[in-house]
N, C-alpha and C positions, 0 to 999 in steps of 0.2 A: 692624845697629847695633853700636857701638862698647862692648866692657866698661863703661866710661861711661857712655854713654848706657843700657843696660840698671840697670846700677846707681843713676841719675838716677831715671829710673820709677818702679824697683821703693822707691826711697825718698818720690818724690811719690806714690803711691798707699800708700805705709803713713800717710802724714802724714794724708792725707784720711780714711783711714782710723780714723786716732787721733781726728780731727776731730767725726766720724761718731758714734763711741761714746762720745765726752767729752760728746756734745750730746743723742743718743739712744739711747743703753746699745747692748748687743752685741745684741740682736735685730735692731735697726733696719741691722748692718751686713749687707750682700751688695754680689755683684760689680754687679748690675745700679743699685743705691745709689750705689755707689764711681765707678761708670760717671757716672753723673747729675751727682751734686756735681761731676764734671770736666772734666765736658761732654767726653766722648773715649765711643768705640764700647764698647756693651753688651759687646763679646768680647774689647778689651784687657786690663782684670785677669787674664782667664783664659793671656795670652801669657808673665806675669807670676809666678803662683801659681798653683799646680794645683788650688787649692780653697781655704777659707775658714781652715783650720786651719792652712794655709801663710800666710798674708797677714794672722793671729794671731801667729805665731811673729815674724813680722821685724817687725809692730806690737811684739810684746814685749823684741826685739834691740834696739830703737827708743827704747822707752822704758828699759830697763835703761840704756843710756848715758847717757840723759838722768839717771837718777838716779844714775850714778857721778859724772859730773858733779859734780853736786849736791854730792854728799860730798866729794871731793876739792875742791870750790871753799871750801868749809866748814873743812876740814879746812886747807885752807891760809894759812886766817888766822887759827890757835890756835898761841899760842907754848909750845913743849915737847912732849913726849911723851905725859904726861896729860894734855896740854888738848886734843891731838892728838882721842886714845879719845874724852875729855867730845863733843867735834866733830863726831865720825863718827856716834858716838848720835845727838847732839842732830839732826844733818844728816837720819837717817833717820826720825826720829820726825816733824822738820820738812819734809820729802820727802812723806810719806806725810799728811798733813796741808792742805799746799798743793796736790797733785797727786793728789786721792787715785784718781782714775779711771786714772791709769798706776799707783796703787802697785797697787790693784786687779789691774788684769789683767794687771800681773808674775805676781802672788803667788796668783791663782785658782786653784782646790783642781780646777776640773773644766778639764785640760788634757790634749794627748799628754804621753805619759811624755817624761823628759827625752831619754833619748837617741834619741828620732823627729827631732828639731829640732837637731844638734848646735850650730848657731849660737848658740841658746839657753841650752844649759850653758854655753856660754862664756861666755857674757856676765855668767850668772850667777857664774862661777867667777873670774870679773875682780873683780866688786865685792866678792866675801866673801874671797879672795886678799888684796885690798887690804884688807882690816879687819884681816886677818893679817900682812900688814906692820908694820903703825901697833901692834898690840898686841905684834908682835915687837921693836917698838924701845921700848918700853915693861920690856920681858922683858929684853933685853941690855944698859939701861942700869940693873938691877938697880930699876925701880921696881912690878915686878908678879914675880910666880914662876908655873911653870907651864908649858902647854903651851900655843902660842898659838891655833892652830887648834882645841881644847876650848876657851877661852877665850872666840873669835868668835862657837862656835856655841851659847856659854850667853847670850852677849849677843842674839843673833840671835834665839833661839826664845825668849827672855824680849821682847823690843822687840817682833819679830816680834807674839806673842800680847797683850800691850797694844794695839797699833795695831787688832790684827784686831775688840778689843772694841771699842776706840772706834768703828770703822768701822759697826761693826752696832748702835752706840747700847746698848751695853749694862754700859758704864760706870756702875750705877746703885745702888752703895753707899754714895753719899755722898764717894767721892774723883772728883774729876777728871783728864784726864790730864796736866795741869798738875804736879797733886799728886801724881802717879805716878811720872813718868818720874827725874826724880834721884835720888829714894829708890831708885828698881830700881837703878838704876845704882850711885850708892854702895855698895848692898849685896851687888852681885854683883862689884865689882870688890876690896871688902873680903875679898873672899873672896882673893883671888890679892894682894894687897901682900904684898911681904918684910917 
């Protein structure tokens, strides 16, 4: 087979995949499953991914694009550099809200470490990269002070930990996360204005 054609596969079986646990959570995935939905031999996943943690990983190389995507689609129809940052928030709060079964098992707490999967950092390292662009042109057009990369990652683990509660329903003090997300926002970016 052709680099193509391997790469063809190894993408139609992570899709099915994604399919798989969008509809029956991660227990219900295996190769012999993956096989079934594709109607192809019980032993081609395995030609494919050496195991279930592999065919996780390019599920999550998978979805990670799809949600820079996201963001970058987002982000590019906010006029300015502020409304840029407002964008890439809102993108990710809005990401993870529509899709929450890829934001899920991007961001799942019980995974290999990162450098098992280098694919994975990267892709990681793409879309928070890109948050640090948009907040560096923020930074050099004199409308934020700071370091942009401390910056990303106070927005990150502050969005980040809102999403995780909504996710688990535990939103349950009387705010919304409606009622959440601007005020975070506002007030962490009040933080960094000149």
């Amino acid at each position: 087979m052709t680099p193509e054609e391997v790469e063809a596969m190894r993408r139609r079986l992570s899709s099915a995949g994604l399919r798989i646990y969008r509809q029956e959570g991660l227990e219900a995935l295996t190769f012999r499953r993956l096989a079934d939905a594709l109607d192809v031999s019980h032993m081609l996943p395995y030609r494919y991914f050496d195991n279930k943690d592999a065919l996780l990983a390019r599920m999550r190389v998978d979805a990670l694009g799809q949600f820079e995507s996201y963001v970058r689609e987002h982000e590019s129809r906010a006029d300015g550099p502020m409304a840029q940052v407002h964008a890439v928030a809102e993108a990710y709060v809005a990401f993870a809200q529509q899709h929450p079964a890829e934001y899920l098992l991007i961001f799942a707490t019980h995974q290999p470490a990162p450098g098992q999967y280098p694919e994975v950092l990267q892709a990681r390292r793409s879309v928070f990269e890109h948050a640090v662009e948009v907040l560096q042109r923020c930074i050099d057009q004199g409308r934020l002070q700071g370091e942009a990369s401390e910056l990303a990652h106070a927005l990150w683990v502050n969005l980040h930990g809102l999403m995780t509660l909504h996710a688990a329903g535990q939103l349950v003090h009387g705010k919304t996360l409606e009622q959440l997300v601007e005020p975070l926002l506002g007030r962490l970016l009040n933080g960094y204005r000149t």
